[in-house]
ROTI-22151 format. One record per residue (C-alpha): residue number from 0; residue in three letters; x, y, z. Coordinates in Angstrom, 3 decimals. Example, Ala and Ser with C-alpha at 12.3 -4.5 7.8 and 13.67 -1.06 7.14 Angstrom:
<pts>
[0; ALA; [12.300; -4.500; 7.800]]
[1; SER; [13.670; -1.060; 7.140]]
</pts>
This chain:
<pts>
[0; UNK; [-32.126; -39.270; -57.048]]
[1; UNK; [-29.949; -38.231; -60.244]]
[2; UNK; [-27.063; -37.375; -58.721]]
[3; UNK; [-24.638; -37.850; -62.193]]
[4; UNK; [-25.180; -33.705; -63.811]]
[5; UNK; [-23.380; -32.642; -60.562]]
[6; UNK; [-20.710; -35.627; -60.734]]
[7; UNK; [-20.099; -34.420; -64.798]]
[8; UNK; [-20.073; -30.535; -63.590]]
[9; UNK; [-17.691; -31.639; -61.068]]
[10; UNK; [-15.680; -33.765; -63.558]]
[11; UNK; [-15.829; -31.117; -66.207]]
[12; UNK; [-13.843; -28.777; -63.466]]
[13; UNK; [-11.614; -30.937; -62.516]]
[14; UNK; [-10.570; -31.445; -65.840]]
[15; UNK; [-10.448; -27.528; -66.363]]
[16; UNK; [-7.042; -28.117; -64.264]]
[17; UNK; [-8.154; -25.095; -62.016]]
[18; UNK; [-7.431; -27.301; -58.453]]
[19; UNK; [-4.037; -28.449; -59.118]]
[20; UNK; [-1.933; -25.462; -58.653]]
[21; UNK; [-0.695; -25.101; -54.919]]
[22; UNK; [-2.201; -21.465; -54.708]]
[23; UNK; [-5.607; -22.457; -55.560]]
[24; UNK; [-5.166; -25.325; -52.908]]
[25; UNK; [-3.961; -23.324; -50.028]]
[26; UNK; [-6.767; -20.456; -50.875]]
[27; UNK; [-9.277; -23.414; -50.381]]
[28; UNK; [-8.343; -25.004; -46.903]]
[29; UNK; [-7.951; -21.215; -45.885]]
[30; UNK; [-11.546; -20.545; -46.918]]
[31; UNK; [-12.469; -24.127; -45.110]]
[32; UNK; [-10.788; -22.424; -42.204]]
[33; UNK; [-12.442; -19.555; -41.910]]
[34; UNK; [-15.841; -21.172; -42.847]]
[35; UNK; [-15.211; -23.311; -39.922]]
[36; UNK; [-14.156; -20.656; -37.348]]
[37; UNK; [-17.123; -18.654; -38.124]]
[38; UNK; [-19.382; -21.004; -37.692]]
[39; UNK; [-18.083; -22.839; -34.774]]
[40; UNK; [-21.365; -21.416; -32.439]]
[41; UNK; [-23.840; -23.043; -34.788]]
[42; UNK; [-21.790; -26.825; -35.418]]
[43; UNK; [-21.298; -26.706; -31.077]]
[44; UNK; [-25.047; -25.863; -31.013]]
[45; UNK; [-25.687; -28.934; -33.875]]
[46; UNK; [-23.407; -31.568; -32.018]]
[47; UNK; [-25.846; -30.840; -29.129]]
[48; UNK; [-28.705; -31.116; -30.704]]
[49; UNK; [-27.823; -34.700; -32.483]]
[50; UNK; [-25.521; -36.662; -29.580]]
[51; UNK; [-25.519; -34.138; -26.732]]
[52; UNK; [-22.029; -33.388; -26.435]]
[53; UNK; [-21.255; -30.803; -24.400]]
[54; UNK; [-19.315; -28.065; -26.192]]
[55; UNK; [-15.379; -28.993; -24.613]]
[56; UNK; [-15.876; -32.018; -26.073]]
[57; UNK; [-17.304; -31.298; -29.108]]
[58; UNK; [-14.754; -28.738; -30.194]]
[59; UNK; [-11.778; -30.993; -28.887]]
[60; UNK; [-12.896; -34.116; -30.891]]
[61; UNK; [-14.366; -32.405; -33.588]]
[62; UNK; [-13.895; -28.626; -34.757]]
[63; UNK; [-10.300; -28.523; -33.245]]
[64; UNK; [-9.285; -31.527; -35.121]]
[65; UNK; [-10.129; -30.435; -38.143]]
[66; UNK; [-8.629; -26.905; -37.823]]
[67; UNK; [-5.515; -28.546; -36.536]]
[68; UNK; [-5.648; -30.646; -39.930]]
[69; UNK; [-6.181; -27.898; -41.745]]
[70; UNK; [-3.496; -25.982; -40.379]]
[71; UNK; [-1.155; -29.119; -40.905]]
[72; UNK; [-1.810; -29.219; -44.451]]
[73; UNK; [-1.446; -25.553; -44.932]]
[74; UNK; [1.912; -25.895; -43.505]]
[75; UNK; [3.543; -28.632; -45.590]]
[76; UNK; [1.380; -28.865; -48.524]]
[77; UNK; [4.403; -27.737; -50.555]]
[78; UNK; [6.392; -30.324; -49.690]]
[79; UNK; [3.677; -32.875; -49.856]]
[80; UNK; [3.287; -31.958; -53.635]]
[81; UNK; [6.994; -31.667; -54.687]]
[82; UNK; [7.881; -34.244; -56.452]]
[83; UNK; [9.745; -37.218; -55.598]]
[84; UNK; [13.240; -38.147; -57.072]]
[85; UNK; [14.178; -41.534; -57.725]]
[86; UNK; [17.005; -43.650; -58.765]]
[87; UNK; [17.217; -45.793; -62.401]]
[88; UNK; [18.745; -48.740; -63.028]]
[89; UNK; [21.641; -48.947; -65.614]]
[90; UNK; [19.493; -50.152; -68.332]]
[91; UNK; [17.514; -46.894; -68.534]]
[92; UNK; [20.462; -44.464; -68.257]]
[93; UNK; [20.891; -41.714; -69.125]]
[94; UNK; [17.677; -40.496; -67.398]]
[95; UNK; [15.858; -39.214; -64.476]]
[96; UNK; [12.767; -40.293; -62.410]]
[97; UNK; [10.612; -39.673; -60.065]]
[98; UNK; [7.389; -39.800; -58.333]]
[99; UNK; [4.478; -37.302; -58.569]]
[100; UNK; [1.109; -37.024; -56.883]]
[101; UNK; [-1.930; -35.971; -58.670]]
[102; UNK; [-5.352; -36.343; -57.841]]
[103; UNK; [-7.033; -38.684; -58.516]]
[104; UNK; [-9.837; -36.416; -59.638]]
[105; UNK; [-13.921; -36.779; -58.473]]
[106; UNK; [-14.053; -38.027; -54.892]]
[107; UNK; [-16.877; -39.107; -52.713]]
[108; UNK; [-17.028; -38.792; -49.104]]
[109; UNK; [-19.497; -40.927; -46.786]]
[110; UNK; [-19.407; -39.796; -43.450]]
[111; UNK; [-20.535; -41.317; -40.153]]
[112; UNK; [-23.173; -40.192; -37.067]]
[113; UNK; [-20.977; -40.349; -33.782]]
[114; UNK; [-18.639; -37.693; -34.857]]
[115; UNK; [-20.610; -36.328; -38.402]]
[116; UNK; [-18.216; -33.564; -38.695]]
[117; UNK; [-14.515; -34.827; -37.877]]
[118; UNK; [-15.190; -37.781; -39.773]]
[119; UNK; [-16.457; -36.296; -42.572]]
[120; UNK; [-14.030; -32.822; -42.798]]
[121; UNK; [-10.750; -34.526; -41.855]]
[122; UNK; [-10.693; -36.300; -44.805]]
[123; UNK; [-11.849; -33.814; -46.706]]
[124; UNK; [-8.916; -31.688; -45.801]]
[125; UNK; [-6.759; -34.544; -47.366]]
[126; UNK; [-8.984; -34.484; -50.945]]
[127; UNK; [-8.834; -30.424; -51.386]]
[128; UNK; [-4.721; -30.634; -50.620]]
[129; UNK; [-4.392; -33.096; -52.993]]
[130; UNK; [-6.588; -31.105; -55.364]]
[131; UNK; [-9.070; -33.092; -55.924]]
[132; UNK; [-13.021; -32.416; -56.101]]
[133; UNK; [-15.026; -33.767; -53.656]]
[134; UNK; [-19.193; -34.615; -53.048]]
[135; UNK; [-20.257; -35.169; -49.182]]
[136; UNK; [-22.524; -37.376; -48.097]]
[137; UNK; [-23.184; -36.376; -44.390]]
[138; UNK; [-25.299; -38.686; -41.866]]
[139; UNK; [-28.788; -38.444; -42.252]]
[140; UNK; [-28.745; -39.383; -38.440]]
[141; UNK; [-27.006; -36.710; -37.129]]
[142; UNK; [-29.604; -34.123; -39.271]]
[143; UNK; [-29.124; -30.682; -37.482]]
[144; UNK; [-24.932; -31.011; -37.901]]
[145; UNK; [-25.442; -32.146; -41.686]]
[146; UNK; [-27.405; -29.206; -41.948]]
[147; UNK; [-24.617; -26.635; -41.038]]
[148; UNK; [-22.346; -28.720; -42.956]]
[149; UNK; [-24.539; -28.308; -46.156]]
[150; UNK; [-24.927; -24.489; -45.564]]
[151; UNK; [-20.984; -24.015; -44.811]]
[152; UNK; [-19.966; -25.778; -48.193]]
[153; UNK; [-22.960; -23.921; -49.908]]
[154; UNK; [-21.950; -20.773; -48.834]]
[155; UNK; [-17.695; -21.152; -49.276]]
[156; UNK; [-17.525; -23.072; -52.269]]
[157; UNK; [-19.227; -23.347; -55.693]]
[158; UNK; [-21.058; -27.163; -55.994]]
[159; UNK; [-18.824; -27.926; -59.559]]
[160; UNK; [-15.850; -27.695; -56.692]]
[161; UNK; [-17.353; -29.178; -53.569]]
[162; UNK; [-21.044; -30.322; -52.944]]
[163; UNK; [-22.892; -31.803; -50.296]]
[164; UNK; [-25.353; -34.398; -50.783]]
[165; UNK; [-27.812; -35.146; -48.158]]
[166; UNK; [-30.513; -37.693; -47.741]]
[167; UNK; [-30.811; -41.390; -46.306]]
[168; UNK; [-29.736; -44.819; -47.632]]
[169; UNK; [-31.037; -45.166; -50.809]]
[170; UNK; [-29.397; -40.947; -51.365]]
[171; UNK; [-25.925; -43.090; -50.692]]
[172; UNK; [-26.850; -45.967; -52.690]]
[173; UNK; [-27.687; -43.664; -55.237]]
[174; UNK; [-24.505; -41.954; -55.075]]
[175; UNK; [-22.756; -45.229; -55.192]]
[176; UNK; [-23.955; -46.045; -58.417]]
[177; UNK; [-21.967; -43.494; -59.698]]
[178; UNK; [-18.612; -43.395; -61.188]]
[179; UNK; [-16.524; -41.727; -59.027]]
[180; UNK; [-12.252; -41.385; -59.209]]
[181; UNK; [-12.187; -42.145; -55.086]]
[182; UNK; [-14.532; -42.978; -52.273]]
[183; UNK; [-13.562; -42.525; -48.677]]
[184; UNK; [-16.024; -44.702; -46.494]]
[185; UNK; [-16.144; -44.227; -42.664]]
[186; UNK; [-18.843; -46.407; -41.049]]
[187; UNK; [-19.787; -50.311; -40.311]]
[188; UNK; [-17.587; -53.003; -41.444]]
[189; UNK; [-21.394; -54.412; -42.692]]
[190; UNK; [-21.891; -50.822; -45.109]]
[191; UNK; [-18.380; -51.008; -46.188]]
[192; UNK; [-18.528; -54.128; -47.661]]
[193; UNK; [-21.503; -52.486; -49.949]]
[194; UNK; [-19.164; -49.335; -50.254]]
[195; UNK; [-16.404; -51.977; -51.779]]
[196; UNK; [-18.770; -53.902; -53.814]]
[197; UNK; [-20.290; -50.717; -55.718]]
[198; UNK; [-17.095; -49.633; -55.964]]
[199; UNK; [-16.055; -52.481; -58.033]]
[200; UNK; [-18.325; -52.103; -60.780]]
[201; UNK; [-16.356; -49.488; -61.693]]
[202; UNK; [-12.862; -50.567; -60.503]]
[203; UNK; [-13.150; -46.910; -58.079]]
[204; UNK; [-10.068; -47.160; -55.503]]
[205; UNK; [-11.932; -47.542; -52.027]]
[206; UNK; [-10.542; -46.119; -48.410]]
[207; UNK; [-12.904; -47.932; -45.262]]
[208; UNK; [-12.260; -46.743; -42.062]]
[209; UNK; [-14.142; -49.484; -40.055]]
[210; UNK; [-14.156; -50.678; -36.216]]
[211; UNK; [-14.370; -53.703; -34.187]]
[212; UNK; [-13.836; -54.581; -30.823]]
[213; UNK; [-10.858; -52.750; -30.369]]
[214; UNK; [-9.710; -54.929; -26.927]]
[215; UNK; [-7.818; -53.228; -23.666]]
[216; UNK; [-5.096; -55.631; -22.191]]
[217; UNK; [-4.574; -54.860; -18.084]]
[218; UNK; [-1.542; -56.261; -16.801]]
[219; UNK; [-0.592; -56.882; -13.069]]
[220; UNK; [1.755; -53.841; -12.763]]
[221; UNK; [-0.503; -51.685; -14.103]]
[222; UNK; [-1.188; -48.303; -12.102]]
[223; UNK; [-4.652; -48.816; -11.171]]
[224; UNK; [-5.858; -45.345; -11.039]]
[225; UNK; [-4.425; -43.851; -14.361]]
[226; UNK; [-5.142; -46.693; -16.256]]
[227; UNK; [-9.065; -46.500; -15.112]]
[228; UNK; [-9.151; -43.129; -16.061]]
[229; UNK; [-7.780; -43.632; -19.418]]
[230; UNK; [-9.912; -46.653; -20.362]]
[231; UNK; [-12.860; -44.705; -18.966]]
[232; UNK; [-12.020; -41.528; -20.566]]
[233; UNK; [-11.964; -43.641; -23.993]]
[234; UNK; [-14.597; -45.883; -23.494]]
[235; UNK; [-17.158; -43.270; -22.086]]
[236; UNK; [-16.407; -40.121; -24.246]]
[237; UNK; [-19.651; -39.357; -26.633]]
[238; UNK; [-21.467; -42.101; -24.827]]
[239; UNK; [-19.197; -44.790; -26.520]]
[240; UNK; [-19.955; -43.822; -30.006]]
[241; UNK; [-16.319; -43.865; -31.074]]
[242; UNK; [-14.998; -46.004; -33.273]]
[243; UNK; [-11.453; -46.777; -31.516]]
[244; UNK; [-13.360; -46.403; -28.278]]
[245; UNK; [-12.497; -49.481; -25.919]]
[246; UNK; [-14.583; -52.136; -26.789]]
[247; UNK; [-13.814; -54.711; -23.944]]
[248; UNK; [-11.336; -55.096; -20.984]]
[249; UNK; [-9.030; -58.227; -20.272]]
[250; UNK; [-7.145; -57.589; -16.879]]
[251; UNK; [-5.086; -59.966; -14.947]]
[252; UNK; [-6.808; -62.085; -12.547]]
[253; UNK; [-4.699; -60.861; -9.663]]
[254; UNK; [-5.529; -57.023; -10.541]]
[255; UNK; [-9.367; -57.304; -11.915]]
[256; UNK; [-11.839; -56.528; -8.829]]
[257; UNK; [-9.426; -53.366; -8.037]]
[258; UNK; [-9.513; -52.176; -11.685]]
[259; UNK; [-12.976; -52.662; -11.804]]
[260; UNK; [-13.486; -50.752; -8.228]]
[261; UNK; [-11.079; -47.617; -9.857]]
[262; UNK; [-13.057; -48.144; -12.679]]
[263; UNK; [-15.947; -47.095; -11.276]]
[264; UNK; [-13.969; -44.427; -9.262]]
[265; UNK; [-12.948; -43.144; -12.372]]
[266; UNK; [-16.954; -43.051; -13.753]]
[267; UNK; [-17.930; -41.086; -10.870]]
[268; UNK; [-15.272; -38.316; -10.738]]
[269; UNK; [-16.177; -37.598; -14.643]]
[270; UNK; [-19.912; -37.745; -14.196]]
[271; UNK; [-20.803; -37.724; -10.705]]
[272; UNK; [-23.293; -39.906; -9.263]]
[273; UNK; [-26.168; -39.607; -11.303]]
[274; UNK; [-24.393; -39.525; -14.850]]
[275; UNK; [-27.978; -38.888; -16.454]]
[276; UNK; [-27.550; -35.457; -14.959]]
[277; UNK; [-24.091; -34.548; -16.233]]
[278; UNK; [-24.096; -31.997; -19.039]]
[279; UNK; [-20.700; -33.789; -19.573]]
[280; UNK; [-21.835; -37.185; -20.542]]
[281; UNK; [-23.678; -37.480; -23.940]]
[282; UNK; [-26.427; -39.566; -25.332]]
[283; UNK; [-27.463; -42.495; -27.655]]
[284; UNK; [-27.697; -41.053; -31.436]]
[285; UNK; [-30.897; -42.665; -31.889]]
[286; UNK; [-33.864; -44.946; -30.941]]
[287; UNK; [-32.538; -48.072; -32.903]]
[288; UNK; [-28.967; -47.908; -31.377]]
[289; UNK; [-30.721; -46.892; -27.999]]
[290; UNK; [-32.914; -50.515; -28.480]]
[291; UNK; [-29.896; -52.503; -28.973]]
[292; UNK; [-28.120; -51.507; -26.603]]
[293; UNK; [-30.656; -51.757; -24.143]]
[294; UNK; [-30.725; -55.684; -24.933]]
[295; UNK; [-27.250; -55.452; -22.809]]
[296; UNK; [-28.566; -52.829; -19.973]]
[297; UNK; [-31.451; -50.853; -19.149]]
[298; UNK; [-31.804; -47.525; -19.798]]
[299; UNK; [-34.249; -44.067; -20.181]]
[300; UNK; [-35.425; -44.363; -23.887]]
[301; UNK; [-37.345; -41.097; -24.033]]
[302; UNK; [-33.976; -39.018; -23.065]]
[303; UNK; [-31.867; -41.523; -25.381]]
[304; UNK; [-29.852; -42.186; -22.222]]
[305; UNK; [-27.743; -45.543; -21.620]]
[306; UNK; [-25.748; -45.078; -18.215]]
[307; UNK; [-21.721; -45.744; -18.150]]
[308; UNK; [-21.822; -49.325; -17.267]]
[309; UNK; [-19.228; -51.847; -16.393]]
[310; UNK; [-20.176; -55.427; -16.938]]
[311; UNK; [-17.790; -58.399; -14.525]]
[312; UNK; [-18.240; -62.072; -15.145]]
[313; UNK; [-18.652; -62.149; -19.035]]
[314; UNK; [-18.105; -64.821; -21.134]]
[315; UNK; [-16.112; -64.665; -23.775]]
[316; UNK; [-19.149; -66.129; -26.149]]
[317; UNK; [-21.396; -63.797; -24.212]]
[318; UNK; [-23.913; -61.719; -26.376]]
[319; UNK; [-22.407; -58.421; -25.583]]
[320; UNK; [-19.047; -60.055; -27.070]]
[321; UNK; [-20.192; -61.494; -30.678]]
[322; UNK; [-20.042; -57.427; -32.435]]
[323; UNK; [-18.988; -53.949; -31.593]]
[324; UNK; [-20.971; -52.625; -28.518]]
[325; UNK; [-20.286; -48.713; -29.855]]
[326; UNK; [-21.962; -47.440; -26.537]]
[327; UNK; [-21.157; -47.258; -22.640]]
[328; UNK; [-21.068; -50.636; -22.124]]
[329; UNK; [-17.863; -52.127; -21.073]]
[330; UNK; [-17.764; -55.858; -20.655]]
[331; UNK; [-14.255; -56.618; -18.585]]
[332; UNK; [-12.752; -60.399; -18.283]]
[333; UNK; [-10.300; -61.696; -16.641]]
[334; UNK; [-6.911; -64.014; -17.938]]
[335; UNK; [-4.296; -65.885; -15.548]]
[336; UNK; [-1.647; -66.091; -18.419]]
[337; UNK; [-0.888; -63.451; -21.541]]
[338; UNK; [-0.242; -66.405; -24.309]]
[339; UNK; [-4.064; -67.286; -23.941]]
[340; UNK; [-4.999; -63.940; -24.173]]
[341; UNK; [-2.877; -63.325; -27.390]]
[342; UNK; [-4.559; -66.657; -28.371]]
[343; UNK; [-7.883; -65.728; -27.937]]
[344; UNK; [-6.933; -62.304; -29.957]]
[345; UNK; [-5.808; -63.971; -32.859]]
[346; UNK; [-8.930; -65.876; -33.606]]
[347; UNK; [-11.040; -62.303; -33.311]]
[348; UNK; [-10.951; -60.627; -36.465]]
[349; UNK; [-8.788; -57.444; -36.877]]
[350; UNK; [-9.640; -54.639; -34.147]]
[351; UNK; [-9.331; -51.065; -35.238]]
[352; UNK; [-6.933; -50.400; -32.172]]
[353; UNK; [-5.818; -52.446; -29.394]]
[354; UNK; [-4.515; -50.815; -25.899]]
[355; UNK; [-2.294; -52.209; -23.443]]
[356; UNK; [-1.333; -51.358; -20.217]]
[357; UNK; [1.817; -52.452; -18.800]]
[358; UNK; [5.570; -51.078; -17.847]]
[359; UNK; [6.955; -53.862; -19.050]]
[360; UNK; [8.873; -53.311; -22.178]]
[361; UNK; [9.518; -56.916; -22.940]]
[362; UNK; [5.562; -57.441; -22.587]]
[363; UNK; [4.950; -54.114; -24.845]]
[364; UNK; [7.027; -55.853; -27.559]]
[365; UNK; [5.126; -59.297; -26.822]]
[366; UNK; [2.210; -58.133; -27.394]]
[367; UNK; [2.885; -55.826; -30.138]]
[368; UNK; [4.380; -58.909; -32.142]]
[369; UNK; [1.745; -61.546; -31.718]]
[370; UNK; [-1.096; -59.433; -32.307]]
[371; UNK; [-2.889; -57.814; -35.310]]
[372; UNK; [-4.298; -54.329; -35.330]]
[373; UNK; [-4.894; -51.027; -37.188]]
[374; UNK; [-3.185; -49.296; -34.766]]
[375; UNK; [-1.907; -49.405; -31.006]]
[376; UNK; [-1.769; -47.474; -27.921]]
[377; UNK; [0.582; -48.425; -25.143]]
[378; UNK; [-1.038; -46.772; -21.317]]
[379; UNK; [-3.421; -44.894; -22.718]]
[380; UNK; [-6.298; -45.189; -25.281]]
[381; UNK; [-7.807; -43.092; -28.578]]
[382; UNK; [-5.099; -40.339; -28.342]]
[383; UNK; [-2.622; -42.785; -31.102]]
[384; UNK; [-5.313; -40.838; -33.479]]
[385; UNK; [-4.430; -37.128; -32.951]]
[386; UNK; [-0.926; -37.657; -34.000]]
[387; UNK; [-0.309; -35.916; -37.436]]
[388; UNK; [2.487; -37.802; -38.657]]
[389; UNK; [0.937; -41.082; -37.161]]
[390; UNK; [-1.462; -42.826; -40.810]]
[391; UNK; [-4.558; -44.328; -39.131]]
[392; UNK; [-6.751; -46.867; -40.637]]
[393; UNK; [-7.873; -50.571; -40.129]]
[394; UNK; [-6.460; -53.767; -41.307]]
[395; UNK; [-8.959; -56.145; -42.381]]
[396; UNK; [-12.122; -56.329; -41.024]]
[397; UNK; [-11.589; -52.944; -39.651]]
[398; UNK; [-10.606; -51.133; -42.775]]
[399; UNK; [-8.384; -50.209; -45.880]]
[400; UNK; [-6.185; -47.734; -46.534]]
[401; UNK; [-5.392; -44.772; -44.188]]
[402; UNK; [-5.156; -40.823; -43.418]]
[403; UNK; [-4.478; -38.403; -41.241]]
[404; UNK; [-1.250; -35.598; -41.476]]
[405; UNK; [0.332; -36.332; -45.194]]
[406; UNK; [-1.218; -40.033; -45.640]]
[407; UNK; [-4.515; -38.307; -45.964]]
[408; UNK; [-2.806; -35.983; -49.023]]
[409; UNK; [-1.879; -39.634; -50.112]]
[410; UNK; [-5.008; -40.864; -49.708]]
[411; UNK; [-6.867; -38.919; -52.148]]
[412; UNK; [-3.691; -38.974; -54.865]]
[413; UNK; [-2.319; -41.054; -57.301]]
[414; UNK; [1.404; -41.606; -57.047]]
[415; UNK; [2.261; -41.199; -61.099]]
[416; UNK; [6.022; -42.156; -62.100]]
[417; UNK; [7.592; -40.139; -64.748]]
[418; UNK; [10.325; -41.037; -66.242]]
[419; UNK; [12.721; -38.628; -68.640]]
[420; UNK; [15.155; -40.258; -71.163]]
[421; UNK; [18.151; -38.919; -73.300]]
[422; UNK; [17.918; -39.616; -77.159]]
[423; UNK; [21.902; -39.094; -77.655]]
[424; UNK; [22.846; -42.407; -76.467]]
[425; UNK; [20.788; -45.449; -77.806]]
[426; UNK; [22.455; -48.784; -76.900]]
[427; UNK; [21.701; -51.006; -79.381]]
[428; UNK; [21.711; -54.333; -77.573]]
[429; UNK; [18.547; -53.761; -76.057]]
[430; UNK; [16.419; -54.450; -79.775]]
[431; UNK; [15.712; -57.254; -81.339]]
[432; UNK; [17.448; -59.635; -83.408]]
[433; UNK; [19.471; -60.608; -80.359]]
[434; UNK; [22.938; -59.033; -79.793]]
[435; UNK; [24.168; -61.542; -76.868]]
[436; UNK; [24.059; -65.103; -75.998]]
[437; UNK; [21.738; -65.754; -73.137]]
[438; UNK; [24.862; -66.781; -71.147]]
[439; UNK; [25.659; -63.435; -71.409]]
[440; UNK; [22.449; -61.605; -71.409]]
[441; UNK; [22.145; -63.348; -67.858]]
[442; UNK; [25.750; -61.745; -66.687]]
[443; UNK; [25.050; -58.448; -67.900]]
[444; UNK; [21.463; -58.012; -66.902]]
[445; UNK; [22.054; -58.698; -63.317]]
[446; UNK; [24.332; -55.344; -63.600]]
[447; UNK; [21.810; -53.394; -65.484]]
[448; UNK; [18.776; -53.794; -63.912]]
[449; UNK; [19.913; -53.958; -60.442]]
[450; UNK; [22.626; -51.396; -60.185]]
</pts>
């Protein structure tokens, strides 16, 4: 596929200078907006069709969160663009500075399968505030939803301002050969590598939003029954597809059979006895995932269907605990004292979140200090995402960069220091042949740079 005439048309625009002013900004997220709210019926219908979510869920995780970013942005887009004063050292007095953010121009955007709109609008919120252009590249694996994505842009925007791009791997690796000013990546920490790697050839900024085995810490004074309704309500939402989903459960000895008996409480008040019957509980995006995930537990391949499982006496070098399960499959171990656990943690590379479950303050800072992670969630799990003034992102092996509220606007622009100078004073020290001793130099610049 030649995908470079629409990267120049788009380039070509950009250049025009027509998407920096705040106006033609605003007018665009409101047209998103609409767009959105119009077709709402048709993306509920789509998220059905591809991963069976049922249509609360859908709009809460997916069409809601965008129109809240959108909304967001609208709101303090103006500040977001002003530009940012900042102080000069002696040496360059008389003078002003500061900081402005401008696009950084032509960006791509990969998005994902387990939520292939959220994942792929939310960040595309951040480009258009920032005023950039942008080309989509929707999963191919979530094919009805990319194809109400591709009409919506069609019909809202013109393709030298926003484009969609659809097609399968060697569509993206097309795409990647391109030169693009920014690529925001949401997928596998495997694909992202790639992502980086093309990137490099031509030195294009990169943002990964990754995963991992984002770990749940129980401790002993836990409440039983909330906390097994939040980790279930994580773990089991869109069948487990979710990249800050709960990955695997280490609970305190003392505690673990009754978290794992409100555990399964918790399973059955959401979906009931026979979960394969709930219109509440989704399915597996396709047969590949469905086949390795079955090499953990059994399930109905023709309906796509892995039940909400909960696996006890796992290993920590158990199978199910070398890579991210992303499915309903939720291994839980058990620990006698918190320094191993924080051990074992730090010899795991990087999870995407980490939860923890305590009352304790002194154990919420313990474990917050000798642990890494993109982000963390104290009694509760995947709701540190929703917060707009909250950046989210990976560190490591579970991303680069981050977005959400005003660090996606940052995201997608490049912070560009300007700085003004007088001509009526010109201190002459400052040119060569030397004016000062070194002695001297040494006293004085001390005073001018730093003041």
């Amino acid at each position: 596929m030649d995908c470079a005439p629409l990267i120049a048309r788009q380039r070509q625009f950009f250049l025009t200078g027509a998407t920096r002013p705040q106006a033609y900004r605003q007018d665009q997220l409101r047209r998103l907006q609409t767009a959105i709210e119009s077709q709402e019926a048709a993306l509920l219908d789509a998220l059905c069709a591809d991963l069976r979510k049922p249509p609360q869920e859908a709009y809460t995780s997916e069409i809601g969160f965008v129109l809240s970013d959108i909304r967001h942005a609208l709101k303090h887009l103006p500040a977001w663009m002003k530009p940012q004063r900042r102080r000069l050292p002696l040496l360059a007095w008389p003078g002003r500075a500061a900081v402005h953010p401008e696009p950084f121009g032509v960006a791509l955007i990969i998005g994902p399968w387990n939520y292939p709109f959220q994942l792929l609008f939310s960040p595309l919120v951040g480009a258009i505030a920032a005023g950039n252009c942008a080309v989509l590249k929707p999963s191919e694996f979530a094919p009805h939803t990319a194809a109400v994505i591709t009409q919506l842009i069609a019909d809202t925007f013109p393709p030298e301002y926003l484009a969609v791009v659809e097609g399968d791997r060697q569509v993206a690796e097309a795409l990647l050969r391109e030169k693009f000013d920014t690529i925001f990546f949401t997928g596998s920490t495997t694909v992202g590598r790639a992502v980086m790697a093309a990137a490099a050839k031509h030195l294009t900024p990169v943002t990964l939003e990754l995963g991992g085995k984002s770990p749940v810490i129980v401790c002993a004074d836990a409440p039983l029954d909330v906390t097994a309704r939040r980790i279930a309500w994580g773990k089991f939402m869109n069948a487990g597809q979710t990249c800050v989903a709960p990955d695997f459960v280490l609970v305190d000895r003392r505690i673990r059979q009754s978290l794992v008996d409100a555990l399964h409480r918790a399973v059955r008040e959401f979906y009931g006895d026979d979960p394969q019957q709930s219109p509440d509980y989704g399915r597996i995006i396709n047969r590949r995932h469905f086949d390795r995930l079955s090499a953990f537990v059994p399930g109905d391949a023709t309906g796509l269907y892995i039940p909400p499982m909960i696996l006890t006496d796992v290993a920590w070098d158990a199978p199910v605990m070398e890579e991210e399960i992303f499915g309903p499959i939720l291994p839980v171990l058990d620990f006698d004292a918190l320094d191993e656990v924080l051990a074992k943690l730090r010899d795991r590379p990087t999870p995407l979140a980490l939860y923890l479950f305590t009352n304790d303050r002194a154990t919420q800072e313990r474990v917050v200090a000798g642990t890494r992670s993109g982000g963390v969630c104290i009694n509760d799990t995947v709701v540190h995402i929703t917060g707009k003034e909250l950046p989210f992102g990976g560190l490591g092996e579970s991303g680069l960069g981050a977005y959400h509220g005003k660090a996606s606007f940052d995201c997608f622009s490049h912070r560009r220091s300007v700085v003004r100078r007088a001509t009526l004073l010109d201190f002459r020290f400052r040119y060569p042949p030397p004016k000062l001793s070194l002695a001297r130099l040494r006293k004085l610049y001390r005073w001018l740079a730093d003041g």
